[in-house]
Structure formats: C-alpha cells, structure tokens
C-alpha positions as CSV (number, residue, x, y, z in Angstrom):
1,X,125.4,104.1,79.1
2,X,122.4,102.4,78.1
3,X,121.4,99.1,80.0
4,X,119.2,96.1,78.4
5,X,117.3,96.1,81.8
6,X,117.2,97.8,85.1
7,X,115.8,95.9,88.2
8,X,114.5,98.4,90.8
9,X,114.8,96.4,94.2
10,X,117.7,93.9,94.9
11,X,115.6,91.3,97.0
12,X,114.0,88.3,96.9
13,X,112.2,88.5,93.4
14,X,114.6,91.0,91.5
15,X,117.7,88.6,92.8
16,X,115.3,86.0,90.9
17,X,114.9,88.0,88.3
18,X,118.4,88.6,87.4
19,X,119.2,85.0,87.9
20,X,117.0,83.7,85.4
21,X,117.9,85.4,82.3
22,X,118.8,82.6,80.3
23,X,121.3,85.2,78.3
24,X,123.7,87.5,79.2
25,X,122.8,91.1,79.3
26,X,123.8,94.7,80.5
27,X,122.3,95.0,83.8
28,X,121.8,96.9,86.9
29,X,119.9,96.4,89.9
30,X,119.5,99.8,92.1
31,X,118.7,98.3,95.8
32,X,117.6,101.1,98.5
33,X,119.6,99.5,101.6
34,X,123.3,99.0,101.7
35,X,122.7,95.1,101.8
36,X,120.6,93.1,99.3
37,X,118.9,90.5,100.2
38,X,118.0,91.2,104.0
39,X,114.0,90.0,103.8
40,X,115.3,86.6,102.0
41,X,117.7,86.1,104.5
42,X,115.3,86.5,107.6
43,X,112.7,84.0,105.6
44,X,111.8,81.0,107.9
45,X,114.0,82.4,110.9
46,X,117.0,82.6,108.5
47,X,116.3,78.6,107.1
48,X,114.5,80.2,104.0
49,X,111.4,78.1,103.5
50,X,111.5,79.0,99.9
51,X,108.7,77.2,98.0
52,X,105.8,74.3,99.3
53,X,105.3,71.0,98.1
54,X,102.5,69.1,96.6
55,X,100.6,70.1,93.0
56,X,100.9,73.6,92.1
57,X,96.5,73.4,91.0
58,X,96.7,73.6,95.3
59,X,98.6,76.7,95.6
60,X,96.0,79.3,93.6
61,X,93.6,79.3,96.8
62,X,96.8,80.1,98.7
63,X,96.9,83.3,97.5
64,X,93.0,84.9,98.1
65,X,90.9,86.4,95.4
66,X,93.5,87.1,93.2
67,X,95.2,83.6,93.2
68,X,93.0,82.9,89.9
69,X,94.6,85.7,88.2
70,X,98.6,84.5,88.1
71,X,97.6,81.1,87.5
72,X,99.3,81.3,84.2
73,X,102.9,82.4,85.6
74,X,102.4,80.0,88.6
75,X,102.0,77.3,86.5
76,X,104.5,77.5,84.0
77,X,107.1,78.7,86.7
78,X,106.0,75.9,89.7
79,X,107.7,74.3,92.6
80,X,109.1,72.0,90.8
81,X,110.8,74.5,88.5
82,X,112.0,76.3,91.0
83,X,113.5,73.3,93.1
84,X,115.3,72.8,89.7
85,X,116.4,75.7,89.3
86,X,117.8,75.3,93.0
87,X,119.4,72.0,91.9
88,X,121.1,73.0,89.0
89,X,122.9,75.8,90.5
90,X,124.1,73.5,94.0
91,X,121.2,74.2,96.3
92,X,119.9,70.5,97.7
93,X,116.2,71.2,99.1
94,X,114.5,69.0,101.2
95,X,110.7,68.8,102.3
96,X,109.1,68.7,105.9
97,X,106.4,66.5,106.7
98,X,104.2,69.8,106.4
99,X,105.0,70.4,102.6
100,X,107.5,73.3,103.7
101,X,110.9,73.6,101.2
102,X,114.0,74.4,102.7
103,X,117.7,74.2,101.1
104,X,119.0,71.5,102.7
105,X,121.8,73.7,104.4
106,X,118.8,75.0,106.3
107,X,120.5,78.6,105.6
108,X,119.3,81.5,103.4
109,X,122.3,82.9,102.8
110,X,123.0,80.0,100.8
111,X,120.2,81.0,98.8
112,X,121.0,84.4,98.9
113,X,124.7,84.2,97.7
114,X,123.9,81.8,94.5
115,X,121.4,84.0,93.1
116,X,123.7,87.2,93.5
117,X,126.6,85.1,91.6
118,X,123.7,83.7,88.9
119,X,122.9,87.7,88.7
120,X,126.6,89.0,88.3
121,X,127.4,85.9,85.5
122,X,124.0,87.2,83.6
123,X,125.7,90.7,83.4
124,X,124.1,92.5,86.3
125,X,125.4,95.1,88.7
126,X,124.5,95.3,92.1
127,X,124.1,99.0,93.2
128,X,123.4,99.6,96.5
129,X,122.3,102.5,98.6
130,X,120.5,103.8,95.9
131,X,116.6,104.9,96.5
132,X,114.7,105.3,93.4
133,X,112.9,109.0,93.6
134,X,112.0,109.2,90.0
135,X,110.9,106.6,87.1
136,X,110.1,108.6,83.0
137,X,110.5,107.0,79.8
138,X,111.5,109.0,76.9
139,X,110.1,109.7,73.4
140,X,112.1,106.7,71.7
141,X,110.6,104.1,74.8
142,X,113.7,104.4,76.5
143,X,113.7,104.5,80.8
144,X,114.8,106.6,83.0
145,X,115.4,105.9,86.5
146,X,116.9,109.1,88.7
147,X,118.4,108.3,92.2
148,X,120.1,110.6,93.5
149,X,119.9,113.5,90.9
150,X,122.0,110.7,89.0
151,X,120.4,109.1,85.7
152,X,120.3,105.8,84.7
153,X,118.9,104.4,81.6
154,X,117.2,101.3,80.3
155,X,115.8,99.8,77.5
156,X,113.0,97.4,80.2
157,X,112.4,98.5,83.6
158,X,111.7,95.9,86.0
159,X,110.3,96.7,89.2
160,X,110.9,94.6,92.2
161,X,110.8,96.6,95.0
162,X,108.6,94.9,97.8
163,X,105.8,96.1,99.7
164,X,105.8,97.6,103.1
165,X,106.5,94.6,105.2
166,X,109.6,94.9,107.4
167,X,110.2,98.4,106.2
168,X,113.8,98.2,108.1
169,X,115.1,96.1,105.2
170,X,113.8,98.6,103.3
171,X,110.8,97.1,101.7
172,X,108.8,100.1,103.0
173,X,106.4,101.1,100.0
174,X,108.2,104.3,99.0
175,X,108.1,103.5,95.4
176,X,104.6,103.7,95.4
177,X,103.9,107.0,95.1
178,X,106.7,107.1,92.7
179,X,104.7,104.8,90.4
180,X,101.3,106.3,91.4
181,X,102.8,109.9,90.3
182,X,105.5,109.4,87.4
183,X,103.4,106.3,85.8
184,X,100.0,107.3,87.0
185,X,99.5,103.5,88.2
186,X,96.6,102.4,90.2
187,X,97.8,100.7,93.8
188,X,95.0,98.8,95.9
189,X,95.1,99.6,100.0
190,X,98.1,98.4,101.1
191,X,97.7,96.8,104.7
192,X,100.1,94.3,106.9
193,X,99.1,90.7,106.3
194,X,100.9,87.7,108.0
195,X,100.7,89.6,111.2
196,X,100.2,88.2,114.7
197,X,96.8,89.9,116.2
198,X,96.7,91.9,119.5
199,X,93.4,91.7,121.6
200,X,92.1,93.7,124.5
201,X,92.8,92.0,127.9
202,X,95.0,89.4,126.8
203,X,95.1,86.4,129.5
204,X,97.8,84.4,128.0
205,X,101.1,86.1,128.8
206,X,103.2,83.3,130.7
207,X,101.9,80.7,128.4
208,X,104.5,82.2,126.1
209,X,106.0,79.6,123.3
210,X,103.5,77.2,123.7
211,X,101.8,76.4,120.6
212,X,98.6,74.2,119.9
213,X,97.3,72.5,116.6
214,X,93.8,71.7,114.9
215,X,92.6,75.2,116.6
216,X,89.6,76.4,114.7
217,X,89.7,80.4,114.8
218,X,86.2,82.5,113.6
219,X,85.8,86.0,113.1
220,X,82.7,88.5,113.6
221,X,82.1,91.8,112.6
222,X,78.8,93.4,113.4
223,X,77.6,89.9,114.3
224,X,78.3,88.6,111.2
225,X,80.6,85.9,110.6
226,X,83.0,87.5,107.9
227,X,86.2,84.7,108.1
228,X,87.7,81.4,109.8
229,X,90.2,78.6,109.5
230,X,91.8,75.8,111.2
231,X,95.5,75.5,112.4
232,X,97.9,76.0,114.6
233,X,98.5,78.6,116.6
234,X,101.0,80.0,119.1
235,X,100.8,82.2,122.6
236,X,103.3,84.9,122.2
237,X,104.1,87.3,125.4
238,X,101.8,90.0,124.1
239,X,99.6,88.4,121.5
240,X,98.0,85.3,119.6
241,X,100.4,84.5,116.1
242,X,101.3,81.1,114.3
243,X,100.0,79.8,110.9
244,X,96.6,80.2,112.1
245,X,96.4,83.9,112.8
246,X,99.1,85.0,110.4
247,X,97.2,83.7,107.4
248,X,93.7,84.8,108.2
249,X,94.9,88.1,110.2
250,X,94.5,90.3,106.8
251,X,90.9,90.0,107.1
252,X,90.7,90.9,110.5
253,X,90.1,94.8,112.0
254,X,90.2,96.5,115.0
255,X,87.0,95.9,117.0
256,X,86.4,92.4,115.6
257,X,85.6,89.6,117.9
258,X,87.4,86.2,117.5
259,X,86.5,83.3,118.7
260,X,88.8,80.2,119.5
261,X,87.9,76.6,119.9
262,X,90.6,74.7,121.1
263,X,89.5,71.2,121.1
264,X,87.8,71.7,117.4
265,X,85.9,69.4,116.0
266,X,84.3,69.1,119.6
267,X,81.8,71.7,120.6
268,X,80.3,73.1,124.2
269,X,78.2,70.9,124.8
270,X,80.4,67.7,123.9
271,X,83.4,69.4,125.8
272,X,80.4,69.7,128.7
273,X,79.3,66.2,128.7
274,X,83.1,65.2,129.1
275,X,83.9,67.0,131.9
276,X,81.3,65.8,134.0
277,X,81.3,62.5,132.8
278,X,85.5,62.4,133.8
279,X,84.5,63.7,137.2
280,X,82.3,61.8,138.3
281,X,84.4,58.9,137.8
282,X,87.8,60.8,139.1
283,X,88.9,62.7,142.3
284,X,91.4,64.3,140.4
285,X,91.5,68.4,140.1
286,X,90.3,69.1,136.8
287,X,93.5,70.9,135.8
288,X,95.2,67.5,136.0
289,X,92.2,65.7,134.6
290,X,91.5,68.1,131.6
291,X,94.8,67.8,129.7
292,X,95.2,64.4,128.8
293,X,91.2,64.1,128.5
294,X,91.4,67.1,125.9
295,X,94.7,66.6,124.5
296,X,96.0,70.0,125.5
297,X,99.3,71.4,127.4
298,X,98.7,71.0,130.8
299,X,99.4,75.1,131.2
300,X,96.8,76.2,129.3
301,X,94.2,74.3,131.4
302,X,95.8,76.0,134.3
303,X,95.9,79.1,133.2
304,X,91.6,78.2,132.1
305,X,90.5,77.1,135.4
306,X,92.6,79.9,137.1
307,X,90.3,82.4,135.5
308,X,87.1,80.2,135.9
309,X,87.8,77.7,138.8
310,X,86.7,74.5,138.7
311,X,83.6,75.1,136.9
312,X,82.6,72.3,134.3
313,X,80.6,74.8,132.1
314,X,82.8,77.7,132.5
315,X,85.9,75.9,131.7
316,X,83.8,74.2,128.6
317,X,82.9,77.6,127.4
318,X,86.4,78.6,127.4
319,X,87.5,75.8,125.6
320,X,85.2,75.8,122.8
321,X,84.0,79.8,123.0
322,X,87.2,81.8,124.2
323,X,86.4,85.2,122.9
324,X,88.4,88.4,122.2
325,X,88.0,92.0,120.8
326,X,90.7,92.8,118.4
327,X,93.0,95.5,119.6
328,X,95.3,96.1,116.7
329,X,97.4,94.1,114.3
330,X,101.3,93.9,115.1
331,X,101.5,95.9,111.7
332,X,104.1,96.5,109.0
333,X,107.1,96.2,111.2
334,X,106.1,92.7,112.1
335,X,104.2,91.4,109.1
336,X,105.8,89.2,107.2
337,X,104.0,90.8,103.4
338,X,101.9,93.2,102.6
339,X,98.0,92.9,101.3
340,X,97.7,95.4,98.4
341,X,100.3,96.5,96.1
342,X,99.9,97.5,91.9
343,X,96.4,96.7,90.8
344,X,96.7,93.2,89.0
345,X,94.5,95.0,85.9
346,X,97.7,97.1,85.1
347,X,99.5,93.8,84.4
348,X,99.5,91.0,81.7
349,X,99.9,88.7,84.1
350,X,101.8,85.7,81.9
351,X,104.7,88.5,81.0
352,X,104.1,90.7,84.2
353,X,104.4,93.4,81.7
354,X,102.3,96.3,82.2
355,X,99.7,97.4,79.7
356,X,100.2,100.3,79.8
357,X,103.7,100.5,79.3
358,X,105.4,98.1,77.1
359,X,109.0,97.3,78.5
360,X,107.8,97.9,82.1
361,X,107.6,94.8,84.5
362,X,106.2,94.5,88.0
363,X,107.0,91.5,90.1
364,X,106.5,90.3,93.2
365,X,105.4,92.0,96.5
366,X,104.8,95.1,94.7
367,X,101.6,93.6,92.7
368,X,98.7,93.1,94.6
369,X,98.9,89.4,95.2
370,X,99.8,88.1,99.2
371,X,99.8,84.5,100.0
372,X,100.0,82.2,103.1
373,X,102.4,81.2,105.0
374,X,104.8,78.0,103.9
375,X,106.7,79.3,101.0
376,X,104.1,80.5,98.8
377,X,104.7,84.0,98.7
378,X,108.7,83.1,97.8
379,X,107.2,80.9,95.2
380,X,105.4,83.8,93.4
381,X,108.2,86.0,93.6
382,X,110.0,83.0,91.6
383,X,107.3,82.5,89.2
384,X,107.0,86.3,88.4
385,X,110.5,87.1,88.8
386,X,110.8,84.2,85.7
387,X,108.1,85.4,83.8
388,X,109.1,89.4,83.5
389,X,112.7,87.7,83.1
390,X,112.0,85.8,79.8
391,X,109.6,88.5,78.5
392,X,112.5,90.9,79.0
393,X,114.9,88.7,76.7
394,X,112.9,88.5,73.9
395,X,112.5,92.0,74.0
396,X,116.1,93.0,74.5
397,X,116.8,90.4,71.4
C-alpha cells in the first residue's frame, strides 16, 4: 500500500498534524512508545497549558534568535486559530490572569483524545510501538520508512518526532542520526532547555515549595555578564526552577556564576539603608522585621540570617547579591524541550517543507526552535503542525 502521508511521531505536533487536514486522506502515524500522546498529557502537570494569550507580534521574542524566522507559520496559524480550532471540535479554553491557556476541563487527556478522533476521521492510523530505523525516497519521489525490517510507503513524509526532552515518553532524539545519515540533514547541538539549574553548596533545601516573584536572576561567565531576566522562581529540595530559571537555564553552563536579587528593583545599598533605618526604630529580631519590610516569606529570611546572623550588611548582600556556581543542569530527563534540533536553513519555514527534499516536512521539537514557558512551545507545534498539514494537501491533490 501506498499512503498520501506518513507522520513519524504520534505526539503533540504530529497528533496536530493529522487533525488538521482539512481532507480526508490515507494515513499513518508510526509512534516509538506503546502510547501516543504521553509528553501532551504531562504538559502543565497534566492541565495542558496549550497556547498563551495576548497578540501573537509578542510571542516571536518568546522563542530566541530564531523566533524571527517562523514568524510566517506563527502568524497565519496563532492563538487565536488554535483556540478555534479547540472550539470547534468541543474543547472550552479559558485564560489565567498570567496569559496561560488551559481547556477548561483543566485535563490533557481531553486534548489528547479529540485530536486522536480528529486524526482517525482524516483517515489516519495510529501505529504504535514502531521506532523508525530507516527513512529513503525512491527514484519516482516516493518514501520509504523501514521499522522493523517492515516497509512502509508514502507519497509526503512528515516528521514529528520530538527532541530529547523526557526521553521516557520517548521523545529521546534517536531519529536524529537517522535524518543526519539517510537525508544527510544538518542538526544544531541539541541541549536540555526548560530545566531547573543545580548549584554547588545549595543552602535552600527545607525552603522546598516556596516560590518568590519579581526575582531578577544574572548570569556571568568569565566575568562577563552573558544573560538575565526577571520572574518567579521556586526552591526545590535539590535545586533553584520556576519560570525564571527554566526559561533562561539554556543559556547557562556549568561553572557559571548567578546571581539573585530578591527584592529587585531595590539594590544593596537601598536594602542596607532599610535595614538600619527599621532597626533603629524596632526591637524586633530582624527575621521578624525583614519579611513584611521586604515583602518576602518569612522562611527565607530565616534561613538568610541563619547563615549570616543578624548582620545588616551581610543579610543586604544576600538579598540583593546571593551568588552561586552552576553545578549542572537537571538535563534531558527533566527538561521540559530541547534547544537544538534540524537546522531552520533546511526548512521553508511557511510549508515546513524541506528544501532539499520536496514532499518532506519537519515540525515541531525536531526543528531548531525552543520557546518559553506558558504555552508557546505547544503553540508552535500547532502552527507548524498546520502549516506542513496544508502544504501536504495540496500536494497529495
């Protein structure tokens, strides 16, 4: 049998993908684990935070460097679209106070399910347990996609098969070197991005859940200020994670230092004059003072003047200057996407069609775009997932 199109990877963007043919076709999606799905479903601690509101001309910083380069997909195929899309197949969304999209059932499996019934009415066949080993297109255009020592063939090839995040659910970058062998394709370092950040001598342990906002983070390298942000962060058990940290962790190393102000906009000095100004005018122990002076948890002052006593320009330093030497990154197993991926000069980036190879698609994780946390890297796997989709009509047509 001949298919019209074969999706390679059964998760979030090639469930997208098969969903939004707006025709039927003969279809198959080949999907390494015996589940599809699994990443989707784990998105926003199972709630799905599937897209971000506001105007989509916000989003291209979201995504780096190379947030320029899909503005033409991202736009045609926005948040809007894809809450539509949502709508018109019985998924209600609503929207947080900070811009973050959930369906309304506040469950990914709800998600999950339509666009696997969306996929089967368009024609597809979900295939599980079935690891791509081989990709080759014959002399008439035609593709071939061996798993197994079995066959399959396709008149487009669309590959959706992640990066090297979560590697249980089997987005674990093996196709890679399928692509960067059979197809000769040029992939950009792949590296964990949306990773919570380990550092030497970590102080924080029992301060575990507690999460602070407005925190400005900075990050040097050889003395030289390479990266920062603003946020919110969290205290984890073993490490420093929340918006904050996930989003700026892919340009951090091991051996960096970072530094943490707290209490950001206010500085040292400021923080300084405070402190003394508060005690001379109170008898109360500065780690009852500090909290409500400073706006901060009454633990993590604790935990400040435990390590400093009560020492006003200590405890300002800390508050304004905490400083760390990277360890490591938490890594693939716990990043939630993967920096690198299929260099975005192999792809016509309104189609997702590669140059090269006419009839070939790349969506999704497996190009080299990342973005932030807050639904944006869902909302590319959408726009792309769209894109290759109606390309791959016209063509089958």
């Amino acid at each position: 049998m001949i298919y019209d199109c074969i999706i390679i990877g059964g998760g979030a963007s090639g469930l997208f993908c098969a969903a939004g043919f707006d025709q039927p076709v003969s279809g198959l999606i080949l999907e390494k684990t015996r589940q599809s799905g699994t990443k989707l479903l784990m998105s926003g601690a199972g709630q799905c935070n599937i897209t971000h509101s506001g105007s989509i001309k916000d989003f291209i910083p979201r995504y780096s460097k190379n947030g320029g380069k899909i503005r033409s997909c991202l736009y045609k195929y926005n948040n809007l679209h894809l809450q539509s899309f949502l709508r018109q197949n019985n998924v209600e969304v609503v929207t947080r106070e900070d811009g973050k999209v959930f369906p309304r059932s506040m469950d990914a499996r709800q998600i999950r399910d339509m666009l696997l019934s969306r996929a089967g009415e368009n024609g597809f066949t979900l295939q599980t347990a079935s690891e791509v080993t081989g990709i080759s297109q014959t002399r008439e255009g035609l593709w071939q996609v061996t798993c197994d020592q079995k066959v399959s063939v396709c008149r487009c090839l669309i590959v959706a098969s992640g990066g090297c995040s979560y590697p249980s659910t089997g987005s674990d970058g093996s196709l890679f070197p399928v692509l960067q062998r059979d197809l000769k394709l040029s992939v950009t370092d792949l590296r964990p991005a949306l990773t919570p950040v380990s550092v030497c001598g970590y102080p924080y342990r029992e301060l575990s859940g507690i999460g602070l906002s407005d925190v400005h983070l900075t990050v040097w390298r050889q003395e030289k200020k390479i990266a920062e942000g603003t946020g919110s962060m969290l205290f984890t058990h073993e490490n420093f994670s929340g918006p904050l940290f996930l989003n700026i962790s892919k340009n951090i190393t091991n051996n960096d230092k970072i530094m943490l102000n707290y209490i950001y906009p206010c500085d040292k000095s400021l923080a300084l004059e405070k402190i003394v100004r508060e005690m001379n005018t109170s008898r109360t122990r500065l780690h009852n003072l500090l909290p409500p002076l400073f706006g901060l948890p009454k633990a993590l002052i604790q935990s400040i003047t435990a390590q400093t006593g009560e020492k006003p320009k200590a405890i300002a330093a800390r508050l304004t200057e905490d400083s760390f030497i990277v360890k490591d990154l938490a890594g693939f197993s716990k990043a939630m996407v993967t920096t690198g991926g299929v260099d975005l000069s192999e792809i016509n980036t309104k189609t997702m069609e590669c140059r090269r190879y006419p009839g070939l698609f790349i969506i999704g994780e497996a190009l080299d775009i990342d973005g932030e946390t807050g639904g944006y890297n869902l909302q590319f796997a959408y726009a792309s997932a769209r894109a290759a989709a109606s390309a791959a009509v016209e063509m089958i047509i």
